[in-house]
C-alpha positions in Angstrom: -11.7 10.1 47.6 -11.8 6.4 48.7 -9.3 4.2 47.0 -11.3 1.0 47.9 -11.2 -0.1 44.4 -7.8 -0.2 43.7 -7.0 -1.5 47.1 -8.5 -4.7 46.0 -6.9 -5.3 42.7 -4.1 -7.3 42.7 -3.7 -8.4 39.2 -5.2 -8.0 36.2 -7.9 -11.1 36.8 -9.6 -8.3 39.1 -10.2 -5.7 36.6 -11.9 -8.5 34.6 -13.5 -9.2 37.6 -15.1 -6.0 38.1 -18.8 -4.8 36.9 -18.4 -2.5 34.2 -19.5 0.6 36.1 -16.9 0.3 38.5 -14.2 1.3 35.9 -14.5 4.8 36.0 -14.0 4.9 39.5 -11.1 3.3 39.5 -9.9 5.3 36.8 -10.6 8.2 39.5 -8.8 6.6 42.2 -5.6 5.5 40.2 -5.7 9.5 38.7 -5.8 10.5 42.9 -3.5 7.9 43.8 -0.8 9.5 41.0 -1.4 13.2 42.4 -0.9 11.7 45.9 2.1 10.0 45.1 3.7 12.8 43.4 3.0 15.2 46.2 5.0 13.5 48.8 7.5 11.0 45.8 7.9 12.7 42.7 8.2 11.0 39.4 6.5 11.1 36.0 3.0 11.8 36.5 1.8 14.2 34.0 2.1 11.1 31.4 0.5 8.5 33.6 -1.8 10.9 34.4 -3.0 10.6 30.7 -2.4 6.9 30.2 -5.3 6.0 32.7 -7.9 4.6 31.2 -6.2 3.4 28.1 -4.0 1.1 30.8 -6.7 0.3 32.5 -8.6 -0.5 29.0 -5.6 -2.6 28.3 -5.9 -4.8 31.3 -9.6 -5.4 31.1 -9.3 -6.6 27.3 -6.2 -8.3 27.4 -4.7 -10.8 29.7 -1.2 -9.9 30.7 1.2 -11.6 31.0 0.2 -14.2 28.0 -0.4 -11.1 26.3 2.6 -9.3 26.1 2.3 -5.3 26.9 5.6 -3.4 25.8 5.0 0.2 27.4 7.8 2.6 25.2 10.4 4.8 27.5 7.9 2.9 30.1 7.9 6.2 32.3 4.0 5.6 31.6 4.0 2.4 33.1 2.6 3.7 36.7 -1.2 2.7 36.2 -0.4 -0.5 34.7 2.0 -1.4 38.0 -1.0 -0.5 39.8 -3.2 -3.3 38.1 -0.4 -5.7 38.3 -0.3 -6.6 42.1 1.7 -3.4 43.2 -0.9 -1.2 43.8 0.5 -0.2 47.4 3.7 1.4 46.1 1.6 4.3 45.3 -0.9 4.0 48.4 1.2 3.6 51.3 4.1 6.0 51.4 6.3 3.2 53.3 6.5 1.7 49.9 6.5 4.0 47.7 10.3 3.0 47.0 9.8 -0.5 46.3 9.3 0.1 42.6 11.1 1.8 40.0 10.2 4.4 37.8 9.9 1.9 35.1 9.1 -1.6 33.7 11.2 -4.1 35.5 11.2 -7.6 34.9 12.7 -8.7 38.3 9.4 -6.8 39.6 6.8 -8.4 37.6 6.1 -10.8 35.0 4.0 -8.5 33.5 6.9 -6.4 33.0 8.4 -7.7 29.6 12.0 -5.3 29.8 14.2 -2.8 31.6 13.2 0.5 30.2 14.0 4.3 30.2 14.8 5.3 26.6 13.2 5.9 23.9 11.6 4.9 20.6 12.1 1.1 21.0 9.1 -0.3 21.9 8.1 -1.5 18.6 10.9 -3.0 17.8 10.4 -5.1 21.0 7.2 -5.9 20.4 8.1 -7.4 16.5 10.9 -9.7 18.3 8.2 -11.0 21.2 5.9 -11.6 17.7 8.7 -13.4 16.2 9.5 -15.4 18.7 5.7 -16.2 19.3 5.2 -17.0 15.9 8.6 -19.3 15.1 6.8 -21.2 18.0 4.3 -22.2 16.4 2.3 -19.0 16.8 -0.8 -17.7 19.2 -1.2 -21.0 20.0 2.1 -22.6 20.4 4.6 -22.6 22.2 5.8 -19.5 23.1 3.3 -18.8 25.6 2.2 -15.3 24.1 -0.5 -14.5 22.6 -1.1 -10.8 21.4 1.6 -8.5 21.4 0.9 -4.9 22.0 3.4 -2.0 21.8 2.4 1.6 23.4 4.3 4.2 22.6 3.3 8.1 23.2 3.4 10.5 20.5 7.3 11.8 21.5 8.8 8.8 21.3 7.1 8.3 17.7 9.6 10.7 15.9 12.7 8.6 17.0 14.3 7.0 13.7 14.2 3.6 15.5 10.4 3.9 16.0 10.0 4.5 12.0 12.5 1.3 11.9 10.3 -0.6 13.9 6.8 0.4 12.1 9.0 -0.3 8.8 9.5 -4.1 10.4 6.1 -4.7 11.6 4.7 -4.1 8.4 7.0 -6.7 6.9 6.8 -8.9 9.6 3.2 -9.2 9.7 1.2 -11.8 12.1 -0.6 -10.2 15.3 1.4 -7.0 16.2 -0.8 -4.3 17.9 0.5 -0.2 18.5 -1.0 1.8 20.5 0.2 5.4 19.5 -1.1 7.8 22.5 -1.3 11.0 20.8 -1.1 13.9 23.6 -0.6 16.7 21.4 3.1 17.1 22.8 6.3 15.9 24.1 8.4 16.7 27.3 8.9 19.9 25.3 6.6 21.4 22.4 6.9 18.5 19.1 9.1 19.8 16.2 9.4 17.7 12.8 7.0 17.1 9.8 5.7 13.8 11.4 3.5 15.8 13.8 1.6 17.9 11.0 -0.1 14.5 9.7 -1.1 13.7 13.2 -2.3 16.5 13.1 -4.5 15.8 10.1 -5.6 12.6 11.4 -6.7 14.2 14.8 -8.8 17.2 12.8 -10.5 14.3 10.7 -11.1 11.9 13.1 -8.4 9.7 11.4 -9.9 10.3 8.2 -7.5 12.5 7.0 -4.1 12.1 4.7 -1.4 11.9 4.0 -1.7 8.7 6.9 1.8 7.7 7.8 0.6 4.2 9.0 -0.8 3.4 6.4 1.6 4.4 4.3 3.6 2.2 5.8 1.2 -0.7 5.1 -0.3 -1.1 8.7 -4.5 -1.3 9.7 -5.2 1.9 11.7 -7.9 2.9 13.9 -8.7 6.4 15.4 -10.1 6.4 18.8 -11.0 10.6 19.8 -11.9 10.1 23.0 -8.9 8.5 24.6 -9.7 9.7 28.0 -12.9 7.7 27.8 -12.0 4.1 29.0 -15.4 2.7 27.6 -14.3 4.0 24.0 -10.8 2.4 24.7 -12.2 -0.9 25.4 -14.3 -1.1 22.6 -11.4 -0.2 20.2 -9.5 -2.4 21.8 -11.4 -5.8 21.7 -12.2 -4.6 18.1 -8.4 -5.6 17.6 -7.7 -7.9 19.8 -6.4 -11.5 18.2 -6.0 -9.6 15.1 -4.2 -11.9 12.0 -2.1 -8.6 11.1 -0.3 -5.5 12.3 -2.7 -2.7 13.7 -2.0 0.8 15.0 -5.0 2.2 17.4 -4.3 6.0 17.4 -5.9 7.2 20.8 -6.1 10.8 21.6 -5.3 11.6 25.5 -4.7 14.7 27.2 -1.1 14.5 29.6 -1.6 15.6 33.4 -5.3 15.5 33.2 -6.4 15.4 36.3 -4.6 18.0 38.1 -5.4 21.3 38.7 -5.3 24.7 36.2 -1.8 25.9 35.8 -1.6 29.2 38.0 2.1 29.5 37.8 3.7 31.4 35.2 5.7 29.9 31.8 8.9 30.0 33.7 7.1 28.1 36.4 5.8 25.7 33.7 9.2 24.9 32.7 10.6 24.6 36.2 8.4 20.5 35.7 4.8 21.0 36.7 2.3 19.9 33.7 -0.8 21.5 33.5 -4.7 21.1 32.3 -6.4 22.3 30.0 -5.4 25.3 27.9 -2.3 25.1 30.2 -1.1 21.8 29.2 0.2 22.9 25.7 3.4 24.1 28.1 3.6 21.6 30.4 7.1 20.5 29.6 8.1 17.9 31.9 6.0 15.1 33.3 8.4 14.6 35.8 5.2 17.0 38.9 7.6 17.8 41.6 11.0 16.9 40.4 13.3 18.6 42.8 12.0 16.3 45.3 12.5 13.3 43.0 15.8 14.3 42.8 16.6 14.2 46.4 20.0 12.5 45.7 21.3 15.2 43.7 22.6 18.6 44.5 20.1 21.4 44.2 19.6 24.9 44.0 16.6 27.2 44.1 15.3 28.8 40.7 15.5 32.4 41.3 12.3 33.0 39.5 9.6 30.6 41.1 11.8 29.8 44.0 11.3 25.7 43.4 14.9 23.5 43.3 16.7 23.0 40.9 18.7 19.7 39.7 22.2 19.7 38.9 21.6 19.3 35.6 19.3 22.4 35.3 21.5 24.3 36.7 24.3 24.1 35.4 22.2 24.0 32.1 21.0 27.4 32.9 24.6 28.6 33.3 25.9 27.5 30.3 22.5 29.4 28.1 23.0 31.9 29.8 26.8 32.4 28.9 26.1 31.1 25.5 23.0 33.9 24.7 25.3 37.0 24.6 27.1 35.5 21.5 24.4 34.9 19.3 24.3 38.6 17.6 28.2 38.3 16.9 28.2 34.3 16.1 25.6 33.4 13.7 26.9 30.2 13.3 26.3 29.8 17.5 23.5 26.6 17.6 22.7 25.1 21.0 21.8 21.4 19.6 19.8 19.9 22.4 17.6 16.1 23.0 13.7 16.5 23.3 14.1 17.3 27.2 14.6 20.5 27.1 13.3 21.5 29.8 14.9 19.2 32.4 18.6 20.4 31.3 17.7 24.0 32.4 17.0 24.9 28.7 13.6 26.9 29.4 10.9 27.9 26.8 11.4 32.0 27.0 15.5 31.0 26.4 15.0 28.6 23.6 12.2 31.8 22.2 15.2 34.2 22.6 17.6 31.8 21.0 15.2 31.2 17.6 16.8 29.6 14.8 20.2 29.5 17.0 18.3 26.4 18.9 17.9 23.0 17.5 
C-alpha cells in the first residue's frame, strides 16, 4: 500500500487540511506503517493498532498543542507521533530510533510529559485544566484550551485513575476523557470495574450501574470506535465543553493484523491477534524479542521465539514455585497486570487458579 498520505503530514494543520475522504486512507497507511515497523523494530503495536482512528479523530477536531492531549502509559502514542511531524520514524527504517516509545516533551511540543506508567493521565490532565483555568481560562493566559486525557481500559482500574475521575468531577471547567475500551488489558481484566463496562458496552452506554456518572461526569458512548467518522462526530460534539466529559469509545487492539495461527502459548510469547483471537493477545509489545535486542535472550522451547530476561527467569521461578501449590495452600504468586511479559503465561496462571493474584 502507498503511504503517500502520511508522507505529507507533518503536523496536525495537514489532517485539517485534508478532504474528508482521505481519512480512511490514512487510517490504512498509519495501520501498515505500524505492522511495518514492528516487523523489522518492535514495540507496542497491538494498542496503537487500535488507537488509529480515534488519534487520528483527535487531531482532525482538536488543535494540538493549544489543546492539550495527555495519552495515559502513552505506549499508544505511536499514531499521534505520526501526525505530529515525525511520521518518518516509522517509514524509513534509518530512523526508526529517533523516537521513543513514548510521549517526550524534548521530542515534540505536542508531547505534554514523559510517560510509561500507568493510571495517571487524568490526573495530568486536571492539573493542565488548573493551570489553564487560574489563568484566566480557555481564553487566557495559559495558552490551552481543551484538555483531553486518553486512557485505555487497563489503565482505568489503577486507584490513581479513580483519584483522578474523583478530582475532575470536583474540579469541573473543560476536562475531556477518552476511555478506549478494548475489552482487555496486557493480560485478561480482573476486578468488578470491568463488569459495568461491560454493561455499558451491551447497552450502548445505556446501561447501569454507570461508574462515570456516578462519579458526577457527562458521558458519551461511541460503539464504533474503529470508525474514525463516528469518532469525529463524538468528538466535536464535546469539544469546548463548560464541564468534565468522558467519551467511552469501543476499539478492538491489534486490529489490523492477521488471524492468530499460533497457539495460546504462542499468544503469550507477545503477538496480539484479530478477531476471535484477540481476547488472548496478551502483550502489545508484536515482536518483542527483537525489541529487546539489548537484553539477554533465550529461545522459548515451545514456539521457538526469544525470550527476555525477564521471561525467563520468570518462567523459572513458576516453574519451581507450581510443585508446591498441593502441599502450601497458602502459596500465592502476586503479580502486576503484565503477566505475560514476566514469563507468567496464561496455561501457568490456569494451573495456578486461586494460588494466582
Amino acid at each position: 500500500m502507498s503511504v503517500g498520505i502520511l508522507s505529507a503530514i507533518h503536523g496536525p494543520a495537514d489532517v485539517h487540511a485534508l478532504d474528508a475522504a482521505e481519512l480512511p486512507a490514512l487510517c490504512g497507511e498509519i495501520r501498515t506503517t505500524l505492522v511495518r515497523y514492528g516487523h523489522v523494530h518492535g514495540g507496542h503495536i497491538g494498542s496503537n493498532l487500535g488507537m488509529v482512528e480515534a488519534t487520528v479523530a483527535l487531531h482532525r477536531v482538536f488543535d494540538s498543542p493549544r489543546d492539550r492531549i495527555v495519552f495515559d502509559v502513552s505506549h499508544q502514542s505511536y499514531v499521534h507521533k505520526m501526525l505530529t511531524g515525525r511520521a518518518d520514524a516509522y517509514l524509513d527504517p534509518a530512523h526508526h530510533d529517533s523516537v521513543t516509545g513514548f510521549t517526550n516533551p524534548a521530542e515534540s511540543a505536542h508531547d505534554q510529559f514523559v510517560l510509561g506508567h500507568t493510571g495517571t493521565s487524568i490526573s495530568l490532565a486536571c492539573g493542565l485544566a488548573k493551570s489553564r483555568d487560574l489563568a484566566g481560562g480557555m481564553d487566557g493566559g495559559s495558552g490551552i484550551r481543551n484538555v483531553i486525557a486518553v486512557i485505555g481500559d487497563g489503565s482505568l482500574s489503577s486507584a490513581i485513575a479513580f483519584e483522578g475521575l474523583n478530582n475532575a468531577a470536583e474540579q469541573g471547567g473543560n476536562l475531556i476523557i477518552i476511555v478506549n475500551d478494548n475489552e482487555m488489558s496486557i493480560a485478561e481484566d480482573h476486578g468488578g470495574m470491568y463488569g459495568t463496562l461491560a454493561r455499558l458496552r451491551a447497552t450502548g452506554g445505556k446501561g447501569g450501574p454507570n461508574l462515570f456518572m456516578a462519579f458526577g461526569l457527562d458521558y458519551r458512548y461511541v460503539e464504533a470506535g474503529n470508525d474514525v467518522f463516528a469518532l469525529i462526530e463524538a468528538f466535536e460534539q464535546v469539544k469546548d465543553t463548560d464541564h468534565p466529559v468522558v467519551v467511552h469509545i469501543h476499539t478492538r487492539k491489534g486490529l489490523g493484523l492477521p488471524p492468530a495461527k499460533e497457539s495460546a502459548e504462542a499468544r503469550d510469547s507477545g503477538i496480539p491477534m484479530e478477531g476471535d483471537a484477540a481476547v488472548a493477545a496478551e502483550d502489545s509489545m508484536v515482536f518483542e524479542g527483537r525489541h529487546e535486542a539489548n537484553h539477554w535472550q533465550d529461545p522459548d522451547s515451545s514456539t521457538g521465539r526469544p525470550l527476555g530476561a525477564r521471561k525467563h527467569y520468570g518462567s523459572m521461578a513458576m516453574a519451581a514455585l507450581e510443585p508446591r501449590f498441593a502441599a502450601e495452600p497458602g502459596l500465592v504468586v502476586i503479580s502486576p497486570a503484565t503477566p505475560g511479559s514476566n514469563g507468567i503465561t496464561r496455561a501457568f496462571r490456569e494451573r495456578a487458579g486461586r494460588h494466582y493474584v
